[in-house]
C-alpha positions as a Markdown table, in Angstrom:
| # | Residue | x | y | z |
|---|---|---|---|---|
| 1 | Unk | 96.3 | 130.7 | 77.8 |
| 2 | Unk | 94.6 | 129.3 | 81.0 |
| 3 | Unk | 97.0 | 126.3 | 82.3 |
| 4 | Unk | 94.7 | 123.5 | 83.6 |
| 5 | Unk | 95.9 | 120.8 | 86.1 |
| 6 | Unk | 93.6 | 117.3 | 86.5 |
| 7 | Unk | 93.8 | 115.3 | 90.1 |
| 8 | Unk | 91.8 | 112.0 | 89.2 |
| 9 | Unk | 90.9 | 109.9 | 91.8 |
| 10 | Unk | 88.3 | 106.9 | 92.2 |
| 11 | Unk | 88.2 | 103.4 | 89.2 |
| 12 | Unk | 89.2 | 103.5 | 85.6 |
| 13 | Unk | 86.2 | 104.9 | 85.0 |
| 14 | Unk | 86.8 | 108.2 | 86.1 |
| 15 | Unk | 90.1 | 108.2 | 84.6 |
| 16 | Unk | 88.1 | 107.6 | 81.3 |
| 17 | Unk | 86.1 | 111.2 | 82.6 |
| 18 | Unk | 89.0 | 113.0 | 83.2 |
| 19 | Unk | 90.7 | 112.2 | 79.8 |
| 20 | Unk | 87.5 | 113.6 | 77.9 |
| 21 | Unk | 87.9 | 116.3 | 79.6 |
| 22 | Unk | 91.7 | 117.0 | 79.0 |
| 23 | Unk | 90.5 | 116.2 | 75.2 |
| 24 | Unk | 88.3 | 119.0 | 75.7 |
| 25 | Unk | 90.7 | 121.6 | 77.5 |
| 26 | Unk | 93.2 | 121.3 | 74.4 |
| 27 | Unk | 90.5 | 121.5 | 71.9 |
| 28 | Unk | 89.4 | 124.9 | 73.5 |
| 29 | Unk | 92.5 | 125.9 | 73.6 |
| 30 | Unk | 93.8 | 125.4 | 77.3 |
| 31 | Unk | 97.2 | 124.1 | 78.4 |
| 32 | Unk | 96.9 | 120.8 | 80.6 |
| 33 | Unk | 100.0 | 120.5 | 82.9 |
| 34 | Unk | 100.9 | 118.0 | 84.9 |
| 35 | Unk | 102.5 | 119.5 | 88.0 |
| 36 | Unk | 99.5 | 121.3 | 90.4 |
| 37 | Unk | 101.8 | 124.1 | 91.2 |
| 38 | Unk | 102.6 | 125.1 | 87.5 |
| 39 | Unk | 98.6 | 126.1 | 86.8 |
| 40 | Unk | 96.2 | 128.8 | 86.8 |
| 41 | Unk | 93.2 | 125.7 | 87.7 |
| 42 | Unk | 93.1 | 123.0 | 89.7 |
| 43 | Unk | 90.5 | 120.4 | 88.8 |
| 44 | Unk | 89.8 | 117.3 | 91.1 |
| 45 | Unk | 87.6 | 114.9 | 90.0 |
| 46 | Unk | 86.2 | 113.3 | 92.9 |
| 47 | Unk | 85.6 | 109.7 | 93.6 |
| 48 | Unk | 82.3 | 109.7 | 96.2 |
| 49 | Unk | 82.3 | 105.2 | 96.3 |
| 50 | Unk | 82.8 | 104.5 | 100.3 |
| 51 | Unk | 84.0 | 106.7 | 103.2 |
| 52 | Unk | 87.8 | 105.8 | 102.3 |
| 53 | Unk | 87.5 | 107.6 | 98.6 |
| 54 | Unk | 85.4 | 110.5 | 100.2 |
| 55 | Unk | 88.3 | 111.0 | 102.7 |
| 56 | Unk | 91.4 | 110.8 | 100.0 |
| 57 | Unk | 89.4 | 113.3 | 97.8 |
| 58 | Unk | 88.8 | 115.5 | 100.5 |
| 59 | Unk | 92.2 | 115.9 | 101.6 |
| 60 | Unk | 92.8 | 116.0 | 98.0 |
| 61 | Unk | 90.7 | 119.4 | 97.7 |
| 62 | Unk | 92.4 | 120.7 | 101.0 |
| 63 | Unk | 95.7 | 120.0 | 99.4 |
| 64 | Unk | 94.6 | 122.4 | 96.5 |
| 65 | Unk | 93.4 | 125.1 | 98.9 |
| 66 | Unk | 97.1 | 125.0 | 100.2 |
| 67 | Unk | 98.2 | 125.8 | 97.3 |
| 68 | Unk | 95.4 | 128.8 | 96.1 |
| 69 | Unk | 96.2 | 130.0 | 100.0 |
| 70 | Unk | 100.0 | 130.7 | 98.4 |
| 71 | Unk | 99.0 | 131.6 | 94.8 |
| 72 | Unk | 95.5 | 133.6 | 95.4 |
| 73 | Unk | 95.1 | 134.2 | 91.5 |
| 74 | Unk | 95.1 | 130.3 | 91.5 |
| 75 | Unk | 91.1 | 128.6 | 91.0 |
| 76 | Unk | 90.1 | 125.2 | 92.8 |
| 77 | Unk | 87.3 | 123.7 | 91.2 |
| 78 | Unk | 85.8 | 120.4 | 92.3 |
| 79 | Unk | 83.8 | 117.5 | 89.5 |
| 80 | Unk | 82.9 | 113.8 | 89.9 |
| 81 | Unk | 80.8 | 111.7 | 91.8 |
| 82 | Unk | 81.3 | 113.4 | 95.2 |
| 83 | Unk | 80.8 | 116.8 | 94.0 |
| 84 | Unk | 77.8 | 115.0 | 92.2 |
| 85 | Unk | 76.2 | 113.9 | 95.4 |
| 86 | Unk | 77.6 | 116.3 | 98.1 |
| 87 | Unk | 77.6 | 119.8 | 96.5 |
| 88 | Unk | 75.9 | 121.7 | 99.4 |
| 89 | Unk | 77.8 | 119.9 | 101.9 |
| 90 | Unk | 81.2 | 121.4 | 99.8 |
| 91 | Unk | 79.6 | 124.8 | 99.4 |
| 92 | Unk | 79.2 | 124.7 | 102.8 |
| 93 | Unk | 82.2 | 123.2 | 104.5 |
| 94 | Unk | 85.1 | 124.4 | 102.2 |
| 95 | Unk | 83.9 | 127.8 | 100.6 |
| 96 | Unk | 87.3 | 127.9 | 99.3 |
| 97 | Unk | 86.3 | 126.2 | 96.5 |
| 98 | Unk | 85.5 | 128.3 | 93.5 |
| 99 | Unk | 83.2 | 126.5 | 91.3 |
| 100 | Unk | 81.5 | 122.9 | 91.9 |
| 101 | Unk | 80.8 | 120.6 | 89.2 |
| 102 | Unk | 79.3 | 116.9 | 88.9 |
| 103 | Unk | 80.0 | 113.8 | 86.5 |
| 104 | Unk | 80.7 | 114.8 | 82.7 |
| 105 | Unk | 79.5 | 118.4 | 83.4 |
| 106 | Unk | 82.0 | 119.1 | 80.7 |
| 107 | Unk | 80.2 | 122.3 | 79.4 |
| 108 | Unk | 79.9 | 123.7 | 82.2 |
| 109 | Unk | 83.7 | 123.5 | 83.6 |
| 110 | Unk | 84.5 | 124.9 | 80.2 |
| 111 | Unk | 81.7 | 127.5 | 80.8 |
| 112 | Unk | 83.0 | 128.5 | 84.5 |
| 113 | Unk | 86.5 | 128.7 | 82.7 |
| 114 | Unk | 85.5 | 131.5 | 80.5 |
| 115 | Unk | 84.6 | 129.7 | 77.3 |
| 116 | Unk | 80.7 | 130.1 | 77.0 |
| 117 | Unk | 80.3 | 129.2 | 73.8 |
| 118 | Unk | 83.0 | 126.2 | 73.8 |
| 119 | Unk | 83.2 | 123.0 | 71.4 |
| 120 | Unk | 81.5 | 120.1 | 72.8 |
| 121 | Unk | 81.0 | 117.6 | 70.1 |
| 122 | Unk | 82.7 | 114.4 | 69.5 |
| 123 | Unk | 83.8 | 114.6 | 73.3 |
| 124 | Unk | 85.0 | 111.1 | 73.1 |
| 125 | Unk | 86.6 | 110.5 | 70.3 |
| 126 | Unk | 89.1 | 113.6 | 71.4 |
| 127 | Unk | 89.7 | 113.1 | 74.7 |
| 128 | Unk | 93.2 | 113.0 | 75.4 |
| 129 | Unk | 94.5 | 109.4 | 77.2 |
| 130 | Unk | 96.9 | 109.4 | 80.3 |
| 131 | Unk | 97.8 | 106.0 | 80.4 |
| 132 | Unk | 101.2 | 104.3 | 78.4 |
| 133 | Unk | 99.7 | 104.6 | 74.8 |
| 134 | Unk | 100.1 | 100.7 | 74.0 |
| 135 | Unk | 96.5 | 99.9 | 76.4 |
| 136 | Unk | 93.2 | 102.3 | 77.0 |
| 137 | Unk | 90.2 | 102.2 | 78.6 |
| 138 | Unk | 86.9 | 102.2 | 76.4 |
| 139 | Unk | 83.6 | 103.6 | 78.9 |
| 140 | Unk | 81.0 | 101.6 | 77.5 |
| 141 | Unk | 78.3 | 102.7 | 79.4 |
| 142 | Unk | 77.5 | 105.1 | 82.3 |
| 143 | Unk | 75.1 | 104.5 | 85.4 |
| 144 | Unk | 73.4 | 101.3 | 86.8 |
| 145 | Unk | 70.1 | 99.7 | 86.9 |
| 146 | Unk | 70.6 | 97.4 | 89.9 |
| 147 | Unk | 70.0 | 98.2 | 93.6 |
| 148 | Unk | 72.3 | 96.6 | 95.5 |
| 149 | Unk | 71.9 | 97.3 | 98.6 |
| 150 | Unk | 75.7 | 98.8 | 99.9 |
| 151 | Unk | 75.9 | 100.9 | 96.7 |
| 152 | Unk | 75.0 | 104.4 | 96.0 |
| 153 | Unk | 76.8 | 104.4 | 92.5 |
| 154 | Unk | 73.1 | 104.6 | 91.1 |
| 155 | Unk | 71.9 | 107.3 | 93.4 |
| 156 | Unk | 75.5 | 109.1 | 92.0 |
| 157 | Unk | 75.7 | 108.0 | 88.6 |
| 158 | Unk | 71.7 | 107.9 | 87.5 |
| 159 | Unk | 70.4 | 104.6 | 85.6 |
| 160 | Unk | 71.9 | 102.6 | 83.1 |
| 161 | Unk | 73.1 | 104.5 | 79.9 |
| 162 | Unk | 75.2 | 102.8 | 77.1 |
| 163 | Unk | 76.7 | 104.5 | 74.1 |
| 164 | Unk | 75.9 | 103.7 | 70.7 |
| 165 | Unk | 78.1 | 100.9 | 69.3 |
| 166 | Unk | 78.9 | 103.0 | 66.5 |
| 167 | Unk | 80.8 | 105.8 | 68.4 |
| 168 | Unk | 82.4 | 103.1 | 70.5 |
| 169 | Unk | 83.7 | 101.4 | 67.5 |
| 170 | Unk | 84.9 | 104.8 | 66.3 |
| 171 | Unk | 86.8 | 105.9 | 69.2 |
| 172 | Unk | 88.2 | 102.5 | 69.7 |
| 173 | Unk | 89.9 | 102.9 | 65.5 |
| 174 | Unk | 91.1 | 106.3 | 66.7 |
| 175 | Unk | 92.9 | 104.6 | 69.8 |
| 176 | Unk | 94.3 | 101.8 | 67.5 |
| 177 | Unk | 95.9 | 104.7 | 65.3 |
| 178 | Unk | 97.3 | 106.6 | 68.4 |
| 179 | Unk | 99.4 | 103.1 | 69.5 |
| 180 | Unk | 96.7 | 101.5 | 71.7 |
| 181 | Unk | 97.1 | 97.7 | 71.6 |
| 182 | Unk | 94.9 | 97.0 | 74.1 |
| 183 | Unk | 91.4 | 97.8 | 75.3 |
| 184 | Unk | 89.9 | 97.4 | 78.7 |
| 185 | Unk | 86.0 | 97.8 | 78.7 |
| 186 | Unk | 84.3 | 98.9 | 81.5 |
| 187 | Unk | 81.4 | 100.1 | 82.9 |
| 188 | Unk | 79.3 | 99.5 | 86.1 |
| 189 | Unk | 77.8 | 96.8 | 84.6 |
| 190 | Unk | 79.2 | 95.4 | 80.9 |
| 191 | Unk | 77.1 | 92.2 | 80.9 |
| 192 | Unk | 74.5 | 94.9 | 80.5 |
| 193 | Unk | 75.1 | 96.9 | 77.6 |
| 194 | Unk | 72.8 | 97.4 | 75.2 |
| 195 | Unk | 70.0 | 96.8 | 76.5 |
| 196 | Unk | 68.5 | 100.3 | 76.9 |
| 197 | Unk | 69.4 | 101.3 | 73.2 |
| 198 | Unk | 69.0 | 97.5 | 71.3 |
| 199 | Unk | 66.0 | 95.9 | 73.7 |
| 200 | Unk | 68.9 | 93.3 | 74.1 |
| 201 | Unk | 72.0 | 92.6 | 75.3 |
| 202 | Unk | 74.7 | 93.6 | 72.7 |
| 203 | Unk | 78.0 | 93.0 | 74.8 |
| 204 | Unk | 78.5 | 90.2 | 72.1 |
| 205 | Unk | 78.2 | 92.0 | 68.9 |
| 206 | Unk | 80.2 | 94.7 | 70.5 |
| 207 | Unk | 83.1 | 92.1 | 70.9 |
| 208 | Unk | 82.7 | 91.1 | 67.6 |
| 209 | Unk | 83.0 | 94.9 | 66.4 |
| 210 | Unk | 86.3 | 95.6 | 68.4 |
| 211 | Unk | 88.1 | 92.3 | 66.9 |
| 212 | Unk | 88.0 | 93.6 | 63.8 |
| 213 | Unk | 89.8 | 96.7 | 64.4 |
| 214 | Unk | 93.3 | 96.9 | 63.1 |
| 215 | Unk | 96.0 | 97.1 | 65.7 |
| 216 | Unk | 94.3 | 96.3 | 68.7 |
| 217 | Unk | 95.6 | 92.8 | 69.7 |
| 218 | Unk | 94.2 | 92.5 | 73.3 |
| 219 | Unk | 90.3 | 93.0 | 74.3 |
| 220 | Unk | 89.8 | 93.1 | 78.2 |
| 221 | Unk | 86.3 | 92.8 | 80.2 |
| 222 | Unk | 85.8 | 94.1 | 83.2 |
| 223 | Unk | 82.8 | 94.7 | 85.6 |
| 224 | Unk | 80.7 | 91.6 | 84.0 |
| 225 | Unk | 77.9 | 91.4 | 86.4 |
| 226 | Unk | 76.9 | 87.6 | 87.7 |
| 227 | Unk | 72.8 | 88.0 | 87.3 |
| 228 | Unk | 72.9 | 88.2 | 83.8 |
| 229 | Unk | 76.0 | 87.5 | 82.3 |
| 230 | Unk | 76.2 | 86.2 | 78.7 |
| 231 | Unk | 77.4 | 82.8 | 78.5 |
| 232 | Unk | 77.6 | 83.0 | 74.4 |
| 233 | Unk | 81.2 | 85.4 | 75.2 |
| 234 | Unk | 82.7 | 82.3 | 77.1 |
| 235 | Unk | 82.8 | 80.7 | 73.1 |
| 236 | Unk | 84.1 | 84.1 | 71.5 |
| 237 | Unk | 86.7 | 83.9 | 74.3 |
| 238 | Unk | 87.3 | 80.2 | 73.9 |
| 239 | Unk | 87.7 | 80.9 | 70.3 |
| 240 | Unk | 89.1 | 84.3 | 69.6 |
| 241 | Unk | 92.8 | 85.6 | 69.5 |
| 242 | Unk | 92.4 | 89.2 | 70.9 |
| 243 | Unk | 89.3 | 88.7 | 73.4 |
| 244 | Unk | 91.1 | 87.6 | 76.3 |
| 245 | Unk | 90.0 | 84.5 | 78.8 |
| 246 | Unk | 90.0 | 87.2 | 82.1 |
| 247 | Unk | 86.8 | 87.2 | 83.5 |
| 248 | Unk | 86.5 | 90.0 | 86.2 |
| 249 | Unk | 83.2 | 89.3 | 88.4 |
| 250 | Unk | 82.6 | 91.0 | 91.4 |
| 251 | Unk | 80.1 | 88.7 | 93.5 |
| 252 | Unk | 80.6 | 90.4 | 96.9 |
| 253 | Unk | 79.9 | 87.0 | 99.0 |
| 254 | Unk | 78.4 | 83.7 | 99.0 |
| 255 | Unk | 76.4 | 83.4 | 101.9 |
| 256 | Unk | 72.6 | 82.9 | 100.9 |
| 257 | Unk | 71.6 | 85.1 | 103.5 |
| 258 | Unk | 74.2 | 87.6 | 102.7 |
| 259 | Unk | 73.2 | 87.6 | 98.8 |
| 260 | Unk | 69.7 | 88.4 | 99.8 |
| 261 | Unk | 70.7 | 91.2 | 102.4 |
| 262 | Unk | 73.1 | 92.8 | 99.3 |
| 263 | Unk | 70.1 | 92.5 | 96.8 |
| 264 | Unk | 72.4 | 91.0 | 94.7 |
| 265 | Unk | 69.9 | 88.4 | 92.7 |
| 266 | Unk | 72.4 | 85.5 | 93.1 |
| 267 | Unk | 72.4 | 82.1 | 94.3 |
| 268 | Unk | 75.4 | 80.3 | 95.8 |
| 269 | Unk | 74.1 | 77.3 | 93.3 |
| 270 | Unk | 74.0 | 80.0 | 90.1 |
| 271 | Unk | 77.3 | 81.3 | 90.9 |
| 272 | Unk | 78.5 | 77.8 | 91.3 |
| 273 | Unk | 77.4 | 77.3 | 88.1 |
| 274 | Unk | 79.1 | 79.9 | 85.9 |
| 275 | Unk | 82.6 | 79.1 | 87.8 |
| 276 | Unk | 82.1 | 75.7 | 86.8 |
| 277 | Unk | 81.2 | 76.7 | 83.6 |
| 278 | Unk | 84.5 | 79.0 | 82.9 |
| 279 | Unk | 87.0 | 76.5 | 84.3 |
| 280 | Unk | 85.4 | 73.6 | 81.9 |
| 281 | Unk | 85.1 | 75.4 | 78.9 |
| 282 | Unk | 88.6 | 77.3 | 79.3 |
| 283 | Unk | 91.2 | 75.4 | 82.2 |
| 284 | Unk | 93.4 | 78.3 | 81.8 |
| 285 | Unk | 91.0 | 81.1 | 82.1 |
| 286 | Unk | 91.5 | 83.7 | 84.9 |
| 287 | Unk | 89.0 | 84.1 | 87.3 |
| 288 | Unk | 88.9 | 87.5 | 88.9 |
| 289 | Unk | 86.4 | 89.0 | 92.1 |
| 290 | Unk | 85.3 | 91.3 | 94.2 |
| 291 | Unk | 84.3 | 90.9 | 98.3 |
| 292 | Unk | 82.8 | 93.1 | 100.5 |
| 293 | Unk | 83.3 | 92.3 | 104.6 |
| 294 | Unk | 81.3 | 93.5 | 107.3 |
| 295 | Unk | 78.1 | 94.1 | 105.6 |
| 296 | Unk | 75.3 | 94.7 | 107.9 |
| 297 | Unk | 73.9 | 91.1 | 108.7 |
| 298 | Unk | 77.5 | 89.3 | 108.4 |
| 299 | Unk | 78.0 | 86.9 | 111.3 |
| 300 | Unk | 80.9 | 84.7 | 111.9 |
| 301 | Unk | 79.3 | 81.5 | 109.5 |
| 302 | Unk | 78.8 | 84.0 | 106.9 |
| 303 | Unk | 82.1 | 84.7 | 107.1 |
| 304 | Unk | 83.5 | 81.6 | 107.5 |
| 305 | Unk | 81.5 | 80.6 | 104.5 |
| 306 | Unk | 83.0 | 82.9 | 102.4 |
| 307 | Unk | 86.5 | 81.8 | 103.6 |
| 308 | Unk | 85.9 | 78.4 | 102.6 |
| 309 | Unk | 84.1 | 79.0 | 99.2 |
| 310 | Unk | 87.6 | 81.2 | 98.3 |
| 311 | Unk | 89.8 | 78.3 | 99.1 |
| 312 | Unk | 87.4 | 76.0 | 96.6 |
| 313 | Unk | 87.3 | 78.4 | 93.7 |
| 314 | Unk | 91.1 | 79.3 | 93.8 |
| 315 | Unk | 90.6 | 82.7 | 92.0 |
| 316 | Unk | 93.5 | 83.9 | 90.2 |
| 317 | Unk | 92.8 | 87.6 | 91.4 |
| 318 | Unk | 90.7 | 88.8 | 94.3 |
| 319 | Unk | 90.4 | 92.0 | 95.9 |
| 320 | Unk | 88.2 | 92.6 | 99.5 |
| 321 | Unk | 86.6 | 96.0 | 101.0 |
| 322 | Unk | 85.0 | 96.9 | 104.2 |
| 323 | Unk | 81.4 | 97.7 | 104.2 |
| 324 | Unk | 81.2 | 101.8 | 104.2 |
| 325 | Unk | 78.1 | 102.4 | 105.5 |
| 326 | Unk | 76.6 | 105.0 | 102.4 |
| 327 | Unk | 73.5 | 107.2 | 103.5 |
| 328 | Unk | 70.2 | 107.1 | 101.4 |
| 329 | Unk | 71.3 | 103.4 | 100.8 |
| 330 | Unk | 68.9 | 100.2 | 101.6 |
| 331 | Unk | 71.7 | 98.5 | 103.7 |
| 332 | Unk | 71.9 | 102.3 | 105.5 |
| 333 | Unk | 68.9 | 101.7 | 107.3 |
| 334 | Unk | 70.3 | 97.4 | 108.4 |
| 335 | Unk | 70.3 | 97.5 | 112.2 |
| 336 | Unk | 72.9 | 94.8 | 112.8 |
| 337 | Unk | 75.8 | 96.7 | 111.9 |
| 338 | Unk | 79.1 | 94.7 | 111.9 |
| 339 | Unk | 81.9 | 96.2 | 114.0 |
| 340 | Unk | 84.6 | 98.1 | 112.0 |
| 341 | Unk | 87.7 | 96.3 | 113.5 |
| 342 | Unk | 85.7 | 93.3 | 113.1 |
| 343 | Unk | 85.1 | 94.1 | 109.4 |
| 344 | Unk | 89.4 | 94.5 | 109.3 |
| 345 | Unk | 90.0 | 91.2 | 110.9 |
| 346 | Unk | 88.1 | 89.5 | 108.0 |
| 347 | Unk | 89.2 | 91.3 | 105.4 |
| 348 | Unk | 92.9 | 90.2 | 106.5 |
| 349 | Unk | 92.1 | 86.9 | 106.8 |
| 350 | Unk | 91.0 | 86.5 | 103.6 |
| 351 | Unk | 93.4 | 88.3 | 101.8 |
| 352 | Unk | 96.1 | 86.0 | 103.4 |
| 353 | Unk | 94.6 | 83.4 | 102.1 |
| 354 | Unk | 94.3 | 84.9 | 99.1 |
| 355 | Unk | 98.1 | 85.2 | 98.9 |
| 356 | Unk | 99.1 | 81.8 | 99.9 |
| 357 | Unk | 96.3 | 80.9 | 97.0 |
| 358 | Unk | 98.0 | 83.5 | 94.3 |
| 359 | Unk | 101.5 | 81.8 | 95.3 |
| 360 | Unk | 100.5 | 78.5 | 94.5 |
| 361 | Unk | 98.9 | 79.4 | 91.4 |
| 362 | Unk | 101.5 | 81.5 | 90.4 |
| 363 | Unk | 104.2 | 78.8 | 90.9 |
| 364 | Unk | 102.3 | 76.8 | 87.7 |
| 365 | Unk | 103.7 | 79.1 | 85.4 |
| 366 | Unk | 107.3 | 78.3 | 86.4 |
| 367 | Unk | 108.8 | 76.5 | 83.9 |
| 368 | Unk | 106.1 | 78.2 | 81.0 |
| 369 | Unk | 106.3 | 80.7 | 78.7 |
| 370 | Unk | 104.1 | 83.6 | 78.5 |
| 371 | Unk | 103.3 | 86.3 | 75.7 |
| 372 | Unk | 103.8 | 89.4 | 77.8 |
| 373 | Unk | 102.7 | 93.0 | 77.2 |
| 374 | Unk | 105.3 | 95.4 | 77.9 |
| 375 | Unk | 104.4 | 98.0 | 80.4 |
| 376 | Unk | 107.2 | 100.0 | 81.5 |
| 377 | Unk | 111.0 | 100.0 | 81.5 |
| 378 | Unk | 113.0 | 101.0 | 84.8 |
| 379 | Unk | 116.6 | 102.3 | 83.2 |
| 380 | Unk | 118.3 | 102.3 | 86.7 |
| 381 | Unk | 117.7 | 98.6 | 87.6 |
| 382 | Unk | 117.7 | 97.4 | 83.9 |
| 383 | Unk | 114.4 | 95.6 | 84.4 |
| 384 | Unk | 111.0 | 95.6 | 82.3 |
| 385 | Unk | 107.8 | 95.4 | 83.8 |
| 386 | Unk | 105.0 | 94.0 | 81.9 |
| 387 | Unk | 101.7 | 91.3 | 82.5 |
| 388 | Unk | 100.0 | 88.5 | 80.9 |
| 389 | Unk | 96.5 | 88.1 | 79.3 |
| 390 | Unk | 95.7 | 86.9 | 83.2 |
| 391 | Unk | 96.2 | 90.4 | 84.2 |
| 392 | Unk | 94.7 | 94.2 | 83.9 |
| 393 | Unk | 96.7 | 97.1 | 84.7 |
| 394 | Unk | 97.0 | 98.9 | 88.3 |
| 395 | Unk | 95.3 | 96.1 | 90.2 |
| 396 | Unk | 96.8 | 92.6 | 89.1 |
| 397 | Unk | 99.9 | 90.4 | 88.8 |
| 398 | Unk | 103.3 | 91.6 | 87.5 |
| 399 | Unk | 105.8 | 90.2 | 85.0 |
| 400 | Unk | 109.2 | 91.7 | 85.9 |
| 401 | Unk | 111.9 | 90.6 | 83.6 |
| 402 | Unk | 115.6 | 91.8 | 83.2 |
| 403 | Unk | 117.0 | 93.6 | 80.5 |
| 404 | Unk | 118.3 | 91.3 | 77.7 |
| 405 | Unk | 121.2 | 93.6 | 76.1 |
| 406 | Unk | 121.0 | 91.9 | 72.5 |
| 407 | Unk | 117.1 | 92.4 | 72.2 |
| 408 | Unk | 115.4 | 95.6 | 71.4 |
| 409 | Unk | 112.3 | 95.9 | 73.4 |
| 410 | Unk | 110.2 | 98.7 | 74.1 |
| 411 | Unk | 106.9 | 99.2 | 76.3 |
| 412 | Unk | 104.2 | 98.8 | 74.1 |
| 413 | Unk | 106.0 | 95.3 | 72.4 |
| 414 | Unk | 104.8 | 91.8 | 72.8 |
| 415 | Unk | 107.2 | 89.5 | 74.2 |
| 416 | Unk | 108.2 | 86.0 | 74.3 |
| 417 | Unk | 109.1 | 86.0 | 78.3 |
| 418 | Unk | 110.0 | 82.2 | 79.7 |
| 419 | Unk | 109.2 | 82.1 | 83.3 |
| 420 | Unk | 112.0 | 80.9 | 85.8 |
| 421 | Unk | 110.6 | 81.8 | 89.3 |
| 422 | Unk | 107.4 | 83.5 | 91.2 |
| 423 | Unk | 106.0 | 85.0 | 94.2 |
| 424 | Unk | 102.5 | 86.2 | 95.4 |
| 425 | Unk | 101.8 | 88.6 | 92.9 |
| 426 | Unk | 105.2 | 88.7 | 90.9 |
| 427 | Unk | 106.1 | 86.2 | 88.3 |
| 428 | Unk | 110.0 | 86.5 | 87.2 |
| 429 | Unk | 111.3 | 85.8 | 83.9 |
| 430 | Unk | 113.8 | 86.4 | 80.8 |
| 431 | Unk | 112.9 | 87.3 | 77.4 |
| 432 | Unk | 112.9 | 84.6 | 74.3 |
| 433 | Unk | 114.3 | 85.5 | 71.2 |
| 434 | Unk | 111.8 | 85.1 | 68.3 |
């Protein structure tokens, strides 16, 4: 029996990739381990987004090689989006690597692994999940129809595909039943969903679907796009128990100019509107987006408008990249680039800011209490770790809470958790008895 070791790199959504795959290793018979040295194949699945995620899986690959260069008999193969976009340049480059795959080539790994004839239906609703049971990540869709101007997730990932409601709904029971209490949706673009299959948007019947399910208690959105995001879901959040107020947005900037440069097909004045709208309709709703400094074009008033239009909203959450300058791109071919160090300065503005704003929003909850999911238990400090419905795993806030002896709590449980002190991106707390 072939032993199979997965490096994932890159979003959730890749994670989502690589856990098909694992389904489909152990339904074909393979071991999966989870040390690199312990297998007969590597597999890294590649993240190909900006020059930052093309270096880490490059020195992933070369850390792989390492290890084939000490264990010959030992295969490297490489999948994922920059294997997708760059497979000459790899073939070329680092001939060390045996076989070189693209996104959900599934088959065809399977294939090169010496199963030619190998099971690939209901790839799904097997895969095998690698995060803590209690949440999971539901792929919604695959590809994107906009053309923004920075991106080249289109040129990697083809044009906007979602899957059948049906098999989503399927696979999201057959989580439920494995322990998954919550489910994060994502895609590259959620607000679109449907569209290509129904000749409508469908994000809201989806919804309506997944609260049904037995089991799954929390329903998190990610990647709504600002364009054409349904403003029905802001009632279904208003009004539902399990889909949560989190509304993660990524708008890039503010700057008219800017907007246009991006191709984003925002206003300032429509953007104004839908943050406007979420804090009326839900006070307590968290607001979560995405910036990208030093696009071509970006001169110190852009900038500076984008500083001040941060300290207005107050978003809960915020994260900021530099502008990686992608080839076969539209911004690719912007003559007034933006220096890099420039670009850094920015970026590190703002996300001071950012933390003086997450402190003072965090220090509202002191003094609350909070139904917290429990993510994780560290036995040698005696202290939980866990979040709120105002945050989604790996990139948000913690709740970090000390052990209360005469409760039983394990990850995976809902708990009472009163809130007695915070900082940046910590809140601090002790559990409630029920």
């Amino acid at each position: 029996m072939k032993r199979v070791h997965i490096t994932t790199l890159g979003c959730s959504k890749n994670t989502v990739d690589s856990e098909v795959l694992m389904g489909q290793l152990l339904a074909n018979k393979f071991e999966v381990v989870d040390i690199p040295e312990e297998s007969d194949v590597i597999i890294i699945n590649t993240c190909g987004f900006i020059q930052s995620a093309k270096e880490e899986s490059i020195q992933a690959i070369m850390e792989a090689i390492e290890l084939k260069q000490k264990d010959p008999a030992k295969k490297v193969f490489v999948a994922g989006c920059l294997s997708q976009r760059y497979k000459p340049e790899i073939e070329k480059e680092i001939p060390e690597v045996d076989a070189i795959f693209g996104t959900e080539d599934y088959r065809s790994i399977l294939n090169a692994l010496g199963k030619k004839h190998a099971a690939v239906d209901n790839i799904h609703r097997m895969r095998k999940v690698s995060t803590p049971r209690h949440y999971a990540y539901l792929k919604i869709s695959e590809g994107c129809n906009h053309t923004c101007a920075f991106c080249a997730i289109p040129l990697i990932r083809g044009k906007h595909r979602s899957r059948p409601m049906e098999t989503l709904v399927e696979e999201s029971k057959k989580l439920a039943d494995n322990g998954a209490k919550e489910l994060i949706l994502v895609s590259q673009d959620t607000s679109y969903y449907g569209k290509d299959l129904y000749g409508r948007q469908s994000i809201m019947d989806l919804l309506e679907n997944l609260e049904k399910i037995d089991g799954i208690e929390w329903i998190r959105v990610l990647y709504w796009y600002p364009t054409n995001f349904p403003k029905a879901v802001i009632p279904l959040m208003k009004n539902s128990s399990k889909i949560l107020p989190y509304i993660d947005m990524p708008i890039q900037h503010i700057s008219e100019k800017m907007l246009r440069l991006m191709r984003r097909g925002d206003t300032r004045k429509s953007l104004d509107g839908l943050f406007e709208m979420f804090r009326s309709e839900i006070p307590d709703i968290a607001l979560r987006t995405t910036l990208i400094l030093g696009h071509p074009g970006e001169q110190q008033e852009d900038f500076d408008e984008l500083h001040e239009y941060i300290n207005k909203i107050q978003f809960d959450r915020l994260g900021t990249f530099t502008y990686s300058d992608e080839e076969s791109t539209r911004a690719f071919d912007l003559l007034e680039k933006v220096d890099e160090e420039i670009a850094l300065q920015r970026q590190g503005i703002l996300m001071e800011s950012q933390k003086n704003i997450s402190f003072e929003q965090n220090q509202k909850y002191i003094g609350k209490t909070l139904t917290v999911l429990i993510d994780d238990f560290d036995i040698n400090t005696a202290t939980y770790y866990g979040r709120s419905f105002r945050d989604a795993p790996e990139i948000d806030n913690e709740v970090i809470i000390p052990q209360n002896p005469v409760l039983k709590i394990e990850p995976g449980d809902f708990a009472r958790v009163y809130i007695n002190d915070a900082a940046e991106y910590e809140l601090y707390g002790t559990f409630l008895a029920d």
